[in-house]
PyMOL commands that place a pseudoatom at each C-alpha (Angstrom):
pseudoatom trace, name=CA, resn=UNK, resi=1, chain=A, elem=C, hetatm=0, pos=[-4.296, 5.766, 13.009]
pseudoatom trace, name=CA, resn=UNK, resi=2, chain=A, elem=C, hetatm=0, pos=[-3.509, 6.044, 16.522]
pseudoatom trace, name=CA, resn=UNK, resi=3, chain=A, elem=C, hetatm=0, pos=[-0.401, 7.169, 17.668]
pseudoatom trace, name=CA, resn=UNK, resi=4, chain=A, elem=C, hetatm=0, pos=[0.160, 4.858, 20.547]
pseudoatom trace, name=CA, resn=UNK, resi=5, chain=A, elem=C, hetatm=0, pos=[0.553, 1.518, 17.824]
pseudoatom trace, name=CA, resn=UNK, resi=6, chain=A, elem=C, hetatm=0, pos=[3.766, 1.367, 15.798]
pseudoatom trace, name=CA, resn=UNK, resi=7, chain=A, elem=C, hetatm=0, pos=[2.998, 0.929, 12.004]
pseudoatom trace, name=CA, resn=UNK, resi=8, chain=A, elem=C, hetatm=0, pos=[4.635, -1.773, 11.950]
pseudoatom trace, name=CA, resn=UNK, resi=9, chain=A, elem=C, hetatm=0, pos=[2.804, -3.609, 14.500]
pseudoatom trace, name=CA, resn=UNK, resi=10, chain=A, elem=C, hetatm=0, pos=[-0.396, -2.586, 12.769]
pseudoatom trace, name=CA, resn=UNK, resi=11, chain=A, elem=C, hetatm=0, pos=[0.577, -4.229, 9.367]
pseudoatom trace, name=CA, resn=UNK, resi=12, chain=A, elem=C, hetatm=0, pos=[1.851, -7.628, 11.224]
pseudoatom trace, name=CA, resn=UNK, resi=13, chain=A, elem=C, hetatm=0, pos=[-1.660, -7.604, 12.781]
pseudoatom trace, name=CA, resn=UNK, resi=14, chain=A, elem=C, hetatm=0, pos=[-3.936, -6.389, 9.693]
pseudoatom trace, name=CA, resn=UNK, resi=15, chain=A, elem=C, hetatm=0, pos=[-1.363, -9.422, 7.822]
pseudoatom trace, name=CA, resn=UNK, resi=16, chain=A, elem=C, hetatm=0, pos=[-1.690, -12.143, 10.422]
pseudoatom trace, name=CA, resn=UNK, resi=17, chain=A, elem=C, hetatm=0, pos=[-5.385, -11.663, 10.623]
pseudoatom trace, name=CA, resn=UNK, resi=18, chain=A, elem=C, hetatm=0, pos=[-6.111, -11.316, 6.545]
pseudoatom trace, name=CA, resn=UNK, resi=19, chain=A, elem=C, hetatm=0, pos=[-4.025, -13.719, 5.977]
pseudoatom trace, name=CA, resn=UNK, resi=20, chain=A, elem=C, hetatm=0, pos=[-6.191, -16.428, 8.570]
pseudoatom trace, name=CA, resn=UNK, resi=21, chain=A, elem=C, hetatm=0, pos=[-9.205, -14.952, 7.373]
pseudoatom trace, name=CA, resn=UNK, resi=22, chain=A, elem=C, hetatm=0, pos=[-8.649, -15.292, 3.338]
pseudoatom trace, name=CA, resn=UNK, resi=23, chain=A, elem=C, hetatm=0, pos=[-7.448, -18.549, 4.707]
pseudoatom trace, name=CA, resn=UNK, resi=24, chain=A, elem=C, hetatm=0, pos=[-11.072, -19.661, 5.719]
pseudoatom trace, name=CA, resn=UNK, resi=25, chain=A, elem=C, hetatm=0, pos=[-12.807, -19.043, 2.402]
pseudoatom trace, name=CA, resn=UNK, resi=26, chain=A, elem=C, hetatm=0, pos=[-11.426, -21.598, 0.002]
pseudoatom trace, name=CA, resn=UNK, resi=27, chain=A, elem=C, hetatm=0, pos=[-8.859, -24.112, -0.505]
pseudoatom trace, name=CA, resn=UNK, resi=28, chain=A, elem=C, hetatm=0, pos=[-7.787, -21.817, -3.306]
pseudoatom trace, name=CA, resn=UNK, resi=29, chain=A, elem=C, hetatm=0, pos=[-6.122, -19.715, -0.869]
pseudoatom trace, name=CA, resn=UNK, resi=30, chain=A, elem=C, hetatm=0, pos=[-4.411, -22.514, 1.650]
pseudoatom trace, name=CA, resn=UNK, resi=31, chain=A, elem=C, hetatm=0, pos=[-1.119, -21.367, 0.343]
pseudoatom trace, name=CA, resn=UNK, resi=32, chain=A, elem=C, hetatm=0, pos=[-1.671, -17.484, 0.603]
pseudoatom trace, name=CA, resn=UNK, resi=33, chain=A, elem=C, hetatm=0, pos=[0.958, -15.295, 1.804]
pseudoatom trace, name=CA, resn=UNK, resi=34, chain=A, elem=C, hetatm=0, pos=[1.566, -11.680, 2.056]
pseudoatom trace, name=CA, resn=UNK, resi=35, chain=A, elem=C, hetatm=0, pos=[4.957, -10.038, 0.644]
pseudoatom trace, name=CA, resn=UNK, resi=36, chain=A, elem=C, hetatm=0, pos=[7.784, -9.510, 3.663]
pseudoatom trace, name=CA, resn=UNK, resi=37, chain=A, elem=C, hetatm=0, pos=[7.545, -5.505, 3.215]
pseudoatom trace, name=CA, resn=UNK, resi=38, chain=A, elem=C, hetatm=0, pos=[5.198, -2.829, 3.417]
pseudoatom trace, name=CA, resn=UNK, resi=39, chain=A, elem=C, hetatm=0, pos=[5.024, 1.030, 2.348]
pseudoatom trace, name=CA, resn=UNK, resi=40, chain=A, elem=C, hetatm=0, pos=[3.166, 3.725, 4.387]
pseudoatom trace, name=CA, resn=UNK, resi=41, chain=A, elem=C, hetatm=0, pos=[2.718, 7.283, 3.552]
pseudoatom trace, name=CA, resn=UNK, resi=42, chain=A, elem=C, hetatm=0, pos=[1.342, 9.775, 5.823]
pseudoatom trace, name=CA, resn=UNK, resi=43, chain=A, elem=C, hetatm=0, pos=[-0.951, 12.806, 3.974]
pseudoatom trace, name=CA, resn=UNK, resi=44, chain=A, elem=C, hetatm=0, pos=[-1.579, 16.045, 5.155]
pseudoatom trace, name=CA, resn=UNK, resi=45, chain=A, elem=C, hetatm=0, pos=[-5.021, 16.529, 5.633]
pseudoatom trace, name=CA, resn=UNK, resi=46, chain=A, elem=C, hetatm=0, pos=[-5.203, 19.406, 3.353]
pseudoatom trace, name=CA, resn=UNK, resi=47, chain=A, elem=C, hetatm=0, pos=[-4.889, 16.854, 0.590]
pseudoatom trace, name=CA, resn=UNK, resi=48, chain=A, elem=C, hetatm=0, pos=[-6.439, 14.335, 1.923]
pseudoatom trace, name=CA, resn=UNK, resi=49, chain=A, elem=C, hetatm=0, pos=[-9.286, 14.685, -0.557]
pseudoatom trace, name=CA, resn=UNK, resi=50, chain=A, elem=C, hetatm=0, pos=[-6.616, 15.170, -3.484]
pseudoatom trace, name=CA, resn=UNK, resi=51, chain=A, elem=C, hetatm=0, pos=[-5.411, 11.790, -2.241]
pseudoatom trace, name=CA, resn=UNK, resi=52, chain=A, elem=C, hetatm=0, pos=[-8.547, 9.743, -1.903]
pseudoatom trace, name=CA, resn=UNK, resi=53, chain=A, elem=C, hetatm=0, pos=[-9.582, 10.987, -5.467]
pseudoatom trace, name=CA, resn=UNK, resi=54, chain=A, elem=C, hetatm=0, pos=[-6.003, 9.273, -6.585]
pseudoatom trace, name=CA, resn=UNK, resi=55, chain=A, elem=C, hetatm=0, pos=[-6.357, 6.266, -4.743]
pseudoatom trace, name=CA, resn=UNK, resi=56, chain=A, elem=C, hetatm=0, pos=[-9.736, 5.512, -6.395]
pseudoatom trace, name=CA, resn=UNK, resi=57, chain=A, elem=C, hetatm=0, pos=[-8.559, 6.409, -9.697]
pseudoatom trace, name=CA, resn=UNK, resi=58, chain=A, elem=C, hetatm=0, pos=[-5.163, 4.338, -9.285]
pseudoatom trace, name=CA, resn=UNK, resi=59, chain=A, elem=C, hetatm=0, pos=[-6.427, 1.514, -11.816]
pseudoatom trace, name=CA, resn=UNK, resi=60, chain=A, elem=C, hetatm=0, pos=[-6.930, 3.895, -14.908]
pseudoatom trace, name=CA, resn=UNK, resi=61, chain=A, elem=C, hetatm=0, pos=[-4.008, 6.608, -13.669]
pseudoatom trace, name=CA, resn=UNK, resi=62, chain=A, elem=C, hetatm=0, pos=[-1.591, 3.574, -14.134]
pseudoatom trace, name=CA, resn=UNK, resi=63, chain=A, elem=C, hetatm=0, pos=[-2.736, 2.506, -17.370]
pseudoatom trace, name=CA, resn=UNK, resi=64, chain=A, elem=C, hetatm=0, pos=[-1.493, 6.086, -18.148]
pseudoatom trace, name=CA, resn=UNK, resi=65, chain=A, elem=C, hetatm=0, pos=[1.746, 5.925, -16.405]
pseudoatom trace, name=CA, resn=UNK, resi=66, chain=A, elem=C, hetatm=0, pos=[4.372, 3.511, -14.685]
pseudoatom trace, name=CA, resn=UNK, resi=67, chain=A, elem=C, hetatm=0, pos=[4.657, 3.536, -10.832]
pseudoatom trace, name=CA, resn=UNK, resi=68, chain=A, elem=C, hetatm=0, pos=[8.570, 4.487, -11.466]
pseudoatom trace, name=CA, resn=UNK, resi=69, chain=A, elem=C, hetatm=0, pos=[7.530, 7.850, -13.506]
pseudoatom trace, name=CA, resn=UNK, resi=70, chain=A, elem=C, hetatm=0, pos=[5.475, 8.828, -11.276]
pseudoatom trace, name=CA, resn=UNK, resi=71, chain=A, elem=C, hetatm=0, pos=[6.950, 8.023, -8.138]
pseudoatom trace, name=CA, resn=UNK, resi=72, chain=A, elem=C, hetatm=0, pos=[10.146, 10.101, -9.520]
pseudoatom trace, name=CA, resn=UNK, resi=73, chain=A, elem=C, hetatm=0, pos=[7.846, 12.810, -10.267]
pseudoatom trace, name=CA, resn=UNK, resi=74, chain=A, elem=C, hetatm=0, pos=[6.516, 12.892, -6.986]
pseudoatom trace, name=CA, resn=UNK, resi=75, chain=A, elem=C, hetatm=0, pos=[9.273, 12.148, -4.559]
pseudoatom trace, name=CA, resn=UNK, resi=76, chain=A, elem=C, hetatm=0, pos=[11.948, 14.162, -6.846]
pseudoatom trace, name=CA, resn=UNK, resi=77, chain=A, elem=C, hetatm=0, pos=[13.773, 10.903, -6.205]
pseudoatom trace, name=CA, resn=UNK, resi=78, chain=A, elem=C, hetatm=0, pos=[16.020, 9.123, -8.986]
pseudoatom trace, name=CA, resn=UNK, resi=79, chain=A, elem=C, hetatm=0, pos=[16.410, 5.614, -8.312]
pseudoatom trace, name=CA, resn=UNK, resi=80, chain=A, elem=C, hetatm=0, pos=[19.331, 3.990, -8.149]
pseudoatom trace, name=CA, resn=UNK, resi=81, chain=A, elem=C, hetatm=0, pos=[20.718, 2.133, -11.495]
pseudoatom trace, name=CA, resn=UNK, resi=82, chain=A, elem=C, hetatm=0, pos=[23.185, -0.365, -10.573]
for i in range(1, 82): cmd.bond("trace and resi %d" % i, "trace and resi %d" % (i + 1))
show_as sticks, trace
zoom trace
């Protein structure tokens, strides 16, 4: 990503554009709408491999455990319960 475009200006456009596109392929989709927010992580490119190999895996690494566990796991971050 290049550092002269705000994230957030790159998700508005990537959404604006999907969403007109996705738009065009059936009536199906003439209500589609993406969700307000948006994560972003940044990854060190000596894990970027690491990473890729969990992003393709996602589907059956989830089926294992829940996006809370592991995101606690991860970020050493307890989430809020009230």
């Amino acid at each position: 990503m290049s550092k002269n475009i705000a994230l957030a200006k790159l998700v508005e456009e990537v959404k604006r554009h999907s969403s007109r596109w996705i738009k065009t392929l059936d009536h199906y989709y003439e209500s589609f709408a993406w969700q307000g927010g948006y994560g972003a992580f940044s990854v060190s490119p000596s894990i970027h491999d690491k990473t890729k190999r969990y992003i393709e895996n996602q589907e059956e690494h989830h089926k294992k455990n829940t996006f809370k566990k592991e995101y606690i796991m991860e970020t050493d971050v307890v989430p809020s319960t009230s």
